[in-house]
C-alpha angles and dihedrals in degrees: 000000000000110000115226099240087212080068089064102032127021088210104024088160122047110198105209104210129218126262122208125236108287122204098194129182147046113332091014083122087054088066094055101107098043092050092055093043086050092049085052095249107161109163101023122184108216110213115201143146126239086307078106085094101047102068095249093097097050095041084057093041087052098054092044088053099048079063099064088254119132129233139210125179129222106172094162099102112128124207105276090025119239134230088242078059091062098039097049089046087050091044092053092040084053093048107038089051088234117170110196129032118223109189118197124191138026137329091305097055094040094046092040090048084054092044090056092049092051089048091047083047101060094038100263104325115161105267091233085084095082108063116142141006113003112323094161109129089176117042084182101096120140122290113267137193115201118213122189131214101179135040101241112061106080079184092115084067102033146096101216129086122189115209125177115223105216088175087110108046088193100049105037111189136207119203149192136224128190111181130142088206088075095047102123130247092226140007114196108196110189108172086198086069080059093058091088096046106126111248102247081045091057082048106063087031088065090050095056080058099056087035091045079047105042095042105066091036090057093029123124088239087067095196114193097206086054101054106076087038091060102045095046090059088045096054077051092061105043091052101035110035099081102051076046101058100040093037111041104174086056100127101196085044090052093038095058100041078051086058097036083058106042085053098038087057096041082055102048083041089078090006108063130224128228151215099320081067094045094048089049098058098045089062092049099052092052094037116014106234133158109285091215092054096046080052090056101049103044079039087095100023095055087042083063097045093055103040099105086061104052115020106149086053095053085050089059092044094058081060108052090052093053108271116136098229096181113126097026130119106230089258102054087048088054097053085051093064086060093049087045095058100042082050086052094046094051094048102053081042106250108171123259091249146326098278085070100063123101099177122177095235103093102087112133098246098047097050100022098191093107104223106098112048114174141031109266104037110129129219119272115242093189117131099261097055079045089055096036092058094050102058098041078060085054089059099044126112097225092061105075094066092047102120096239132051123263146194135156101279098049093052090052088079097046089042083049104055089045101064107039111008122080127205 
């Protein structure tokens, strides 16, 4: 009688996904136009958030330009991009004949930018349509270079995408795509385009990486080819956040967290992630926050969840980011990574807990999901968001590969002390 290998392993064969060709390192912006001359871009739509007004668009259009490549411009990606995001990119693309996507900024710009180029491939399909492990028909979708203006997203390497559904105002959903038909064809990292990144924004940033590091190291999939990789961008940003964060035209500061990045994502890309993602995703999509800050704040909270199940690699992970770990017992080495990263988080200012943010992004048209109006409304701790929160982690992507087993009920606790406990 044959044996089912997933009774035996729930991940018996690991898939290693491709990376795009990466250009890495001071000047690499300069270079812009000539890579996409060179790639035979001749009418490029170049998809960004609100960076127009900061001089950053206008220095890259300029140097695309400069090439005989022409430019046009969509700066209407939120925060958590939106589906809407996706279709109107797809729609101008469409309309404006364009043959090539450049995409400048962070995650949103990056995943938005993906999400375009999967809706231009099937004809004009909504992009909700994609949620999930590789829903691509046609891998053919325009060519694309990535460039980053923050050290956080990996998505320039990646092949996930994270789009958030606003069909249903009362039920927003963030979701997750994994398809190698959106890798990119080539991600361009600069740490001096990070020099102008606000200082809380440096911060969360800081905290996708060690989220995007410590997940696949301590992940159920448990990949091999993921796990140096992921250490290595842990120990970063233990020793480099912080120089990062409070001087921020520190080069060697803003290099490493560039590479810390660049390797953290290539490790989560065959090696998972977890429930700080999905929790992650889950706040964002009811309230629009910062997913490098959500990160920040379930980080420590979700560690503690999963020690049980990996202790020895929490103990490792205490290490790498610092922590003399001696004359500890693995345990206690492991409860020191948590201690390390709440004393991290606390230094480069990330807030106690969801419940104290009063983000401006809740205005109604950014978010459109009408239920936070105004800046200064705080987020409500009561029972049902708590419960809310938790199931929409159930049905996340990111949650099969998290070390230790979840359910609802589980997750209640963690979703609780983030939004109202402080360490």
């Amino acid at each position: 009688m044959a044996i089912e290998l997933n009774q035996i392993w729930d991940f018996p064969i690991k898939e290693f996904h491709p990376f795009p060709r990466a250009l890495l390192g001071v000047g690499a912006h300069d270079i812009l136009g000539v890579e996409a001359k060179n790639l035979g871009f001749k009418r490029t739509l170049l998809v960004t958030t609100g960076l127009r007004g900061s001089g950053i668009i206008d220095e890259l259009k300029g140097k695309i330009e400069h090439q005989g490549v022409e430019v046009v411009v969509y700066d209407k990606v939120e925060s958590n991009p939106k589906d809407y995001n996706c279709m109107d990119a797809a729609a101008l693309y469409q309309s404006e004949k364009c043959d090539s996507i450049i995409s400048v900024g962070g995650g949103s710009s990056h995943d938005a930018a993906k999400g375009a180029r999967v809706v231009i491939a099937h004809d004009g399909r909504n992009i909700n349509e994609f949620e999930g492990f590789s829903k691509s028909t046609n891998m053919q979708n325009p060519p694309h270079i990535a460039v980053s203006t923050t050290a956080g997203t990996g998505s320039e390497t990646s092949w996930a995408y994270v789009i958030t559904d606003t069909s249903d105002m009362d039920n927003p959903k963030k979701w997750v795509g994994f398809d190698d038909a959106v890798v990119c064809t080539l991600a361009l990292d600069d740490p001096l385009l990070y020099y102008t990144c606000p200082q809380q924004f440096t911060a969360y940033c800081g905290f996708d990486v060690l989220a995007h590091g410590s997940e696949p190291f301590v992940s159920r999939l448990d990949f091999d080819a993921s796990l140096g990789n992921a250490l290595y961008s842990i120990e970063l940003v233990g020793k480099y956040l912080r120089e990062a964060v409070f001087e921020p035209r520190n080069l060697e500061a803003r290099s490493k967290m560039m590479s810390a990045q660049y390797i953290a994502a290539q490790a989560f890309n065959s090696g998972g992630l977890g429930i700080v993602h999905s929790a992650s995703h889950a706040v964002s999509a009811y309230f629009d926050t910062h997913h490098g800050l959500n990160n920040a704040i379930a980080l420590p909270r979700v560690w503690e969840y999963n020690l049980p199940s990996r202790y020895e690699r929490y103990a490792k992970i205490a290490k790498a980011l610092g922590v003399d770990t001696t004359n500890m017992t693995t345990v206690q080495a492991a409860d020191a990574a948590v201690e390390e990263a709440i004393r991290l988080s606390q230094d480069v200012g990330i807030p106690d807990n969801f419940g104290s943010l009063t983000p401006a992004t809740y205005d109604k048209n950014r978010m459109n999901t009408g239920k936070y109006k105004g800046v200064g409304e705080v987020i409500p701790t009561d029972d049902g968001t708590i419960r809310k929160i938790s199931e929409h982690m159930m049905g996340d992507y990111c949650t099969p590969a998290n070390p230790r087993e979840c359910t609802v009920e589980s997750l209640i606790p963690v979703v609780e002390h983030s939004f109202s406990k402080s360490y």
